[in-house]
C-alpha atoms as one frame of an Amber mdcrd trajectory, in Angstrom:
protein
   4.754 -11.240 -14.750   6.037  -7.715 -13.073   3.162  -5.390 -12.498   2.799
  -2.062 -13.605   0.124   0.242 -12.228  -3.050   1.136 -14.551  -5.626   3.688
  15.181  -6.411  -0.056  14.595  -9.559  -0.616  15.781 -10.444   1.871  12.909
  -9.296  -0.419  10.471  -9.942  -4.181  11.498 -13.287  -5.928   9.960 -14.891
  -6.373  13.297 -14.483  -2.986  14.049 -16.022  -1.676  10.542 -19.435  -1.385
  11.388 -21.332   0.135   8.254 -24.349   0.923  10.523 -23.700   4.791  11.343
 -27.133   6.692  12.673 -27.301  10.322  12.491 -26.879  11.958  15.897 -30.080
  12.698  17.454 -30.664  16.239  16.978 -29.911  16.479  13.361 -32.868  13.838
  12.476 -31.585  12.794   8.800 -30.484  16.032   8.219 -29.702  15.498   4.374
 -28.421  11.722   4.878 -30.220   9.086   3.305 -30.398   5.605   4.813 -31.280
   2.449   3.721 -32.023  -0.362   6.102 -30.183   1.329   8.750 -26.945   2.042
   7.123 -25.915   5.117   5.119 -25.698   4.888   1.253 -25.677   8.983   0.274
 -26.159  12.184   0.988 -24.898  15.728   0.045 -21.403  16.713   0.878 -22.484
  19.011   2.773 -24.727  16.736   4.814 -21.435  14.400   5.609 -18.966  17.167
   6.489 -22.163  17.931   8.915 -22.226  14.325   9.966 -18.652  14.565  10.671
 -18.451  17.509  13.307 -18.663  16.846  16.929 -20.687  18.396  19.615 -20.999
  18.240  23.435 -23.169  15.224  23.046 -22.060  13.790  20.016 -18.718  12.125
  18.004 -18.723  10.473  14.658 -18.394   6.523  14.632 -14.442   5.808  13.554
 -15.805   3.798  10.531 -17.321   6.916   9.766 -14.410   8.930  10.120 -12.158
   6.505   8.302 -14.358   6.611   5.317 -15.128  10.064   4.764 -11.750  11.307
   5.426 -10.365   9.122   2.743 -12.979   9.320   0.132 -13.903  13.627   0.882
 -10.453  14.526  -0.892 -12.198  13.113  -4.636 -14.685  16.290  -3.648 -12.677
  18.519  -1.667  -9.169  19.321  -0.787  -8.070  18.441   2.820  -7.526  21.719
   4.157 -10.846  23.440   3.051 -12.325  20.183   4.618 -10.854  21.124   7.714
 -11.658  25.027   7.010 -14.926  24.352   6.596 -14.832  21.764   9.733 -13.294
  24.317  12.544 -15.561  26.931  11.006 -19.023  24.808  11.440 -17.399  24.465
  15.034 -16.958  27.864  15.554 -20.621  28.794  14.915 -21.862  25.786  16.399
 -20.140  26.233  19.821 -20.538  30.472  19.682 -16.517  30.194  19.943 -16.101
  33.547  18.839 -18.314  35.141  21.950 -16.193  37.241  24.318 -16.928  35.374
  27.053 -17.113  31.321  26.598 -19.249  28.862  28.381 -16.754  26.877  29.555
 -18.752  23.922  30.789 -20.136  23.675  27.197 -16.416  23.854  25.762 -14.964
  21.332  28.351 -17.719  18.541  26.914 -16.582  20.164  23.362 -12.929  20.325
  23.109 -12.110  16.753  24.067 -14.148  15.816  21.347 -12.803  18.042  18.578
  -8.906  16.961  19.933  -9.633  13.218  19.449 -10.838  14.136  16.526  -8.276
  15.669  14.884  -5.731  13.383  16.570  -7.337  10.852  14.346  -7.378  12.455
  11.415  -3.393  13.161  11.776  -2.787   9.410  13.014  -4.409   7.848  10.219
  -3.401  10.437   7.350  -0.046  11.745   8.358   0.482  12.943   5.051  -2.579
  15.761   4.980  -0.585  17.335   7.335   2.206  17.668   5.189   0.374  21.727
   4.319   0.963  24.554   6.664  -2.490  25.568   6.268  -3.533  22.265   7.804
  -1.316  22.691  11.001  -2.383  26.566  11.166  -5.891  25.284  11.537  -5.261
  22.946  14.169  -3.720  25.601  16.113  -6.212  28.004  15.272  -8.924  25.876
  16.630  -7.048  24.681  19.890  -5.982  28.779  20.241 -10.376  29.138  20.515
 -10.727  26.793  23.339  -7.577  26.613  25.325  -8.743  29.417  27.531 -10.900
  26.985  28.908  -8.640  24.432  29.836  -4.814  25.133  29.384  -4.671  21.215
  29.324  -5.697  21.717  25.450  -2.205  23.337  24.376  -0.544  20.564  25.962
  -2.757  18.241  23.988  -2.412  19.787  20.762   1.841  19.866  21.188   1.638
  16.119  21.999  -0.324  15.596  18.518   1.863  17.925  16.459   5.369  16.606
  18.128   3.811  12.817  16.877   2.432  14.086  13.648   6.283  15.518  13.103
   8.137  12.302  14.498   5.674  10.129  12.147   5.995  12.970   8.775  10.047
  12.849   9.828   9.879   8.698   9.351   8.030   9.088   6.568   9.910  11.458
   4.766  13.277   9.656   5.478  11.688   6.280   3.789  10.973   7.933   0.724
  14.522   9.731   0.253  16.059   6.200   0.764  13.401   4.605  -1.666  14.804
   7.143  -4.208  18.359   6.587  -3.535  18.053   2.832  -4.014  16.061   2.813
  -7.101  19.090   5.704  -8.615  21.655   3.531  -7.553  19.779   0.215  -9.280
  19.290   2.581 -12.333  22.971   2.995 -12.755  23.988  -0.667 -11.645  21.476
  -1.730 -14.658  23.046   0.902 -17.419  26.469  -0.271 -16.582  25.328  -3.667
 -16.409  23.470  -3.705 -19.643  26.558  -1.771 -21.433  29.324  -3.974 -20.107
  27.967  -6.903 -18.536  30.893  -7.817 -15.606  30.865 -11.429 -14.187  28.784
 -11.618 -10.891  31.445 -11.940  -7.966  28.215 -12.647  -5.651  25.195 -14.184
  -5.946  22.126 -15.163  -3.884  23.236 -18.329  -2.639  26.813 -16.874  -1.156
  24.769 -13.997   0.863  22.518 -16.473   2.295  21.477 -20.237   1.455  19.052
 -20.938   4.072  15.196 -20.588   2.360  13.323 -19.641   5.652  16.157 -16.984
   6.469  15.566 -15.533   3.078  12.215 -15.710   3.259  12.238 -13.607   6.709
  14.468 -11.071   5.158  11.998 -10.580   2.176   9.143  -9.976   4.423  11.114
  -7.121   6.011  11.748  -5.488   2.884   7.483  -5.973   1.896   7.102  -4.822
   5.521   9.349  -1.549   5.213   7.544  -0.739   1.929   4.407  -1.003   2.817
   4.459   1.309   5.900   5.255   4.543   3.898   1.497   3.564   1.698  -1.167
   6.023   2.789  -4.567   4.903   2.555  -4.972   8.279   0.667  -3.227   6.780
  -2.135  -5.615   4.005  -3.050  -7.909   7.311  -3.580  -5.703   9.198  -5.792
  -4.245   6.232  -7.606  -7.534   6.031 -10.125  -9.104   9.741  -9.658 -10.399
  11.055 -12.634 -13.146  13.801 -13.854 -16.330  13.249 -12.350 -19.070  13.977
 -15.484 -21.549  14.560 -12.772 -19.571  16.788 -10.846 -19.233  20.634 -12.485
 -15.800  21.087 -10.403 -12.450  19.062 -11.090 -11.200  16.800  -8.926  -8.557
  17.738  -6.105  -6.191  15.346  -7.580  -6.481  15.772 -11.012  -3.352  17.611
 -11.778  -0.925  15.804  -9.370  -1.637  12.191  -7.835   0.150  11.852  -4.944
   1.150   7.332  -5.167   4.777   7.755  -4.632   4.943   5.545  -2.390   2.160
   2.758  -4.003   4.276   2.967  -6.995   7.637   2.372  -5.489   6.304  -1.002
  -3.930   5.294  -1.917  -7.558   8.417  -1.711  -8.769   9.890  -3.784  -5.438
   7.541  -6.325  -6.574   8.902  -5.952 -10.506  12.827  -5.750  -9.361  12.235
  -8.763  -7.015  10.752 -10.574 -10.395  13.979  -9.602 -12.259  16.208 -10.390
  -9.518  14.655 -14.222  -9.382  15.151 -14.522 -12.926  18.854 -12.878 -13.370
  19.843 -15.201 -10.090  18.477 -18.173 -12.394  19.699 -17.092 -15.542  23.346
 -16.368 -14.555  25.103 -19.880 -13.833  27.055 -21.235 -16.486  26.243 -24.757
 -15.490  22.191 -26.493 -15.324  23.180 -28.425 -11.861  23.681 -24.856 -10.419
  20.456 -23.244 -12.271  18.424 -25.922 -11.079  20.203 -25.433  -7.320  19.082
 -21.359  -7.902  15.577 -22.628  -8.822  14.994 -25.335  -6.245  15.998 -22.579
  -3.696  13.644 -20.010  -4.332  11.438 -22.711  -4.445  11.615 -23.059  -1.165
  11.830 -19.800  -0.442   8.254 -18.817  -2.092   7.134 -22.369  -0.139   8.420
 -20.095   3.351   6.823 -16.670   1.954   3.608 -18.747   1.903   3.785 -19.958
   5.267   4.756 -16.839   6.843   1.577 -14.734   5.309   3.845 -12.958   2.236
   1.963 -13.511  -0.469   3.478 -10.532  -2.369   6.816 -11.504  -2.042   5.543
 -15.251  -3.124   4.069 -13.854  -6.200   6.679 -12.165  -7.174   9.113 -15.660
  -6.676   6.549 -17.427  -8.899   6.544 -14.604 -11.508  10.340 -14.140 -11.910
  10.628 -17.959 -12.535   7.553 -17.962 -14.818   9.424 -15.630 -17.310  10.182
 -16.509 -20.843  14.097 -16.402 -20.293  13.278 -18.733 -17.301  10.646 -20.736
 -18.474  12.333 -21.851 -21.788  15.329 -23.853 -19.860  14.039 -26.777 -20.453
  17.312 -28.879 -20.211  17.893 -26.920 -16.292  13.950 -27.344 -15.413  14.242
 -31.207 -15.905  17.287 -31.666 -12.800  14.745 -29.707 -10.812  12.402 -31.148
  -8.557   8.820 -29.817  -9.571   6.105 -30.968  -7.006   6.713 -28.465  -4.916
   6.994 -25.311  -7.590   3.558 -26.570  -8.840   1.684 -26.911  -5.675   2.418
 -23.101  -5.313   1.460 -22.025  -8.738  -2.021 -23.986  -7.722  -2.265 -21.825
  -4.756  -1.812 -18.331  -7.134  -3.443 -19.725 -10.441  -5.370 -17.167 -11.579
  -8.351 -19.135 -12.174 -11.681 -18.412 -10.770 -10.415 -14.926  -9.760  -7.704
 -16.017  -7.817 -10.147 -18.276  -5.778  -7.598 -20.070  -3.936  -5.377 -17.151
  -3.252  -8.226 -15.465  -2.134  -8.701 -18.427   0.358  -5.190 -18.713   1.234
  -5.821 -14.904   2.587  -8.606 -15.396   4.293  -7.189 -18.260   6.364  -4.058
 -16.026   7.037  -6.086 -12.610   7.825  -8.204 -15.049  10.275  -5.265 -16.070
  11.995  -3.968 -12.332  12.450  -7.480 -11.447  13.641  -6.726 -14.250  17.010
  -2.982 -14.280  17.022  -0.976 -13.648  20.088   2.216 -12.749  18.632   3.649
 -10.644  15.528   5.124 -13.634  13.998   1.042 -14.979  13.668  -0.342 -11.288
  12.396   1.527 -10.710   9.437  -0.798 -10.572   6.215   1.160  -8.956   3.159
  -1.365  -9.266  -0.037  -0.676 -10.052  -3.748  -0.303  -6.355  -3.761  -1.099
  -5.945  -7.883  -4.348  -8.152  -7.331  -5.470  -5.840  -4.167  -4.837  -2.854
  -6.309  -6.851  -4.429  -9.288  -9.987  -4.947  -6.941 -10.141  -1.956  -5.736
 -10.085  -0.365  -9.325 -12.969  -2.556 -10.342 -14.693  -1.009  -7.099 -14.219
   2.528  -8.762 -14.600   1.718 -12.203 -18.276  -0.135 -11.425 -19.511   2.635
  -9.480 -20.140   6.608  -9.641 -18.700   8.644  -7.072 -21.949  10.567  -7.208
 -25.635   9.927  -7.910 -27.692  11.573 -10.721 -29.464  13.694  -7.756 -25.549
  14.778  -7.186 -25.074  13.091  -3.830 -22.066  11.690  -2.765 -22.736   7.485
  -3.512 -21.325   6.715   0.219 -21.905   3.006  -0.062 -19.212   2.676  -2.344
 -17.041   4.707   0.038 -18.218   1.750   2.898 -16.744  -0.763   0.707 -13.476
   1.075  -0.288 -13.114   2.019   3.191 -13.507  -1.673   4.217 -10.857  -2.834
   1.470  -8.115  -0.066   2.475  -9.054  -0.183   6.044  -8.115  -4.064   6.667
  -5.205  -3.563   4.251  -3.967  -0.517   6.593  -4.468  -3.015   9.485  -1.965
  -5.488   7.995   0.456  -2.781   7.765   1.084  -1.880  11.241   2.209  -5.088
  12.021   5.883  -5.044  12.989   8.491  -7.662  11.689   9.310 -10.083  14.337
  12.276 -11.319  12.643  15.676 -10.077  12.950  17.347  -7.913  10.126  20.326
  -8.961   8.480  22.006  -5.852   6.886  24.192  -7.785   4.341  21.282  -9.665
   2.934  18.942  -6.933   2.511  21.521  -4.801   1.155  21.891  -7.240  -1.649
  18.282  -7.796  -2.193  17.850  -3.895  -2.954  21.342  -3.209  -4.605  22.321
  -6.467  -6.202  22.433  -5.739 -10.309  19.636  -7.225 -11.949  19.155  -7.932
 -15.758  16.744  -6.086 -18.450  14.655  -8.055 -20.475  17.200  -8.445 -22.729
  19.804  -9.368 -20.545  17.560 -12.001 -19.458  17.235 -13.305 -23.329  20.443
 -13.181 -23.828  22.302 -15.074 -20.637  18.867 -17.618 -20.865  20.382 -18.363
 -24.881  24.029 -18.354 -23.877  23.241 -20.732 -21.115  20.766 -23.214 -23.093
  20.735 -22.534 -26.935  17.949 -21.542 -28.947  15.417 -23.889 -30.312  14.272
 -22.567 -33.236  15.033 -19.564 -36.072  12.927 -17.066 -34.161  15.593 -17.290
 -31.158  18.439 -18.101 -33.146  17.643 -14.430 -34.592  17.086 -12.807 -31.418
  20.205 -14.343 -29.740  22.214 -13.139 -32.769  20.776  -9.237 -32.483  21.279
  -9.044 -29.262  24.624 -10.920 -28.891  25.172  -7.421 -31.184  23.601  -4.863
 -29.504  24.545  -5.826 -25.793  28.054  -8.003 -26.325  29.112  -5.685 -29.532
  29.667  -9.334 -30.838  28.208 -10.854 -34.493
């Protein structure tokens, strides 16, 4: 059923490595480990951890997973404040006169460190007072190596090129979803006859298929790994401050690929609904068939999913005089591979076979992994929900951070990948735009086209013949 929601090395499992000793000359310094890897510690202790020195720089795992678990404790830019201030004491920035050998084993250091932060959370950046500290920091050290300003203008042209991409897939994300919204009220009002449908914008499965995976694709690289953060932050009873999200979470862009994943349901089940005749239902239905049969094969399970769901619906499922010209064997070998059962134990194993194959492929085509996105979401709520963000002794619980990390990080891997297959404007203008049916609509065109069974429908077919047709 539609859902509702309740650089690479960084990211890929063999690069994760959970095993992050404290530099030398801090000792433990506040961080507590347990057989080698680190489970807590105070906040302060891991923005500590987190600094760089002339003869130290935090492990990227590290960096991945404090950067996107610090913002449930503090706000990005007093995490950098505090950051570029622990460097300024640290490195005696603010003597007149520098030691510039120290600064030139220093500043590298603190430059690929923010250059990481702004690749891999574009979005923090977004604040002024973020880019003023950048600046203020490079301003400290520059006079030691003019190199530095030209360093810190190739990471804020980037970070603007990236925020500019960014930005400009979330206007269009709006405009399509206000230009469905009106398509559906005018739709649902006056329902016109469909000039177009699927099968006259494109009738080959695998083509389809490709153009869905696009779409997922598209959607998915406007997700920040941020978001998985803010999607489930709430009040922390053992924390005495609120949490930095607790007023505004920022999922814009999480929840917009929900509801791609709900409109693709609808538009699977108004393509199915729609034909007046069963020969041509059951052609709609065999299609998509093979169409979710293709989305497996390629690696998009989302878009497979959501196939499987929009021809699972009750206005779908109930054609029971359409369902019998179709040829089943297929339809039910991919249900098997998404039942449910066992916690989605074969889906699960589907994905792991298709995230192995990204992990050795040689070409795009053999990397793409796009997750049952609601399921992915669900797990990592579960993570949350089982464990405390903090300890009783108030320390941040970091080995649930590892593990979140470890989720988001090989889901931000799968992301990057980009579509080898050619676009074809026409169809994914239609797959976005084409009018789609409520729930209702649904009920009704399902009853017009096959006629209810029993009083229960014959009532609802007769209310809504009323409310949507104006007809008794």
């Amino acid at each position: 059923m539609p859902q509702t929601l309740s650089s690479t090395s960084m990211f890929t499992p063999s690069g994760f490595s959970p095993h992050l000793q404290p530099p030398k000359e801090s000792d433990q310094g506040g961080l507590i480990f347990q057989d080698g890897n680190l489970t807590s510690a105070s906040l302060d202790a891991l923005i500590q951890h987190l600094v760089p020195t002339t003869e130290y720089y935090p492990e990227k795992a590290y960096i991945f997973t404090f950067l996107l678990s610090s913002r449930l404790f503090i706000e990005p830019h007093d995490l950098l404040s505090r950051l570029c201030h622990m460097c300024i004491e640290q490195q005696n920035l603010n003597d007149p006169v520098l030691d510039k050998a120290k600064v030139r084993k220093f500043g590298p250091k603190i430059l690929q460190l923010l250059t990481e932060w702004a690749e891999t959370f574009p979005y923090d950046f977004r604040e002024e007072k973020m880019v003023a500290h950048v600046k203020g920091m490079i301003h400290r050290i520059a006079s030691c190596d003019e190199a530095y300003w030209k360093t810190m203008n190739q990471l804020l042209q980037n970070l603007n090129q990236k925020l500019a991409s960014l930005n400009q897939g979330e206007e269009s994300i709006v405009k399509v979803n206000a230009s469905v919204s009106d398509k559906l009220v005018a739709y649902k009002s006056k329902p016109p006859p469909i000039q177009r449908d699927i099968l006259s914008i494109c009738n080959d499965p695998y083509t389809l298929a490709q153009q869905l995976t696009h779409v997922e694709l598209e959607q998915l690289s406007h997700i920040g790994p941020e978001e998985f953060v803010q999607a489930f932050v709430h009040d922390d009873p053992l924390d005495s401050t609120r949490t930095c999200f607790s007023e505004q979470k920022k999922t814009t862009n999480l929840e917009a690929y929900v509801k791609w994943f709900n409109r693709l349901c609808y538009l699977v089940a108004t393509e199915i609904c729609m034909p007046a005749k069963k020969k041509q239902r059951a052609q709609v239905i065999e299609f998509f068939i093979d169409v979710a049969r293709e989305c497996f094969n390629i690696g998009n399970f989302n878009s497979l999913m959501a196939i499987i769901s929009g021809m699972n619906m009750s206005p779908v499922s109930r054609l029971k005089k359409t369902w019998t010209k179709v040829k089943t064997a297929k339809f039910f070998i991919l249900e098997h591979q998404m039942d449910p059962t066992g916690n989605f134990y074969n889906y699960r194993t589907a994905l792991r076979g298709a995230a192995h194959r990204s992990l050795t492929a040689h070409s795009n085509r053999e990397k793409i992994v796009i997750p049952f996105f609601s399921l992915l979401i669900k797990d990592i709520y579960f993570l949350n929900e089982g464990c405390a963000n903090r300890l009783p002794n108030g320390h941040v619980n970091f080995e649930k951070f590892l593990e979140l990390a470890k989720q988001v990080g090989e889901f931000m891997t799968w992301k990057q990948v980009e579509c080898p297959f050619e676009q074809d404007r026409s169809i994914l203008h239609y797959l976005h735009t084409a009018p789609i049916f409520t729930e209702d609509g649904l009920y009704l065109a399902s009853y017009e086209s096959e006629s209810p069974e029993n009083q229960v429908e014959k009532d609802r077919w007769k209310s809504l013949r009323s409310t949507i047709l104006g007809k008794t």
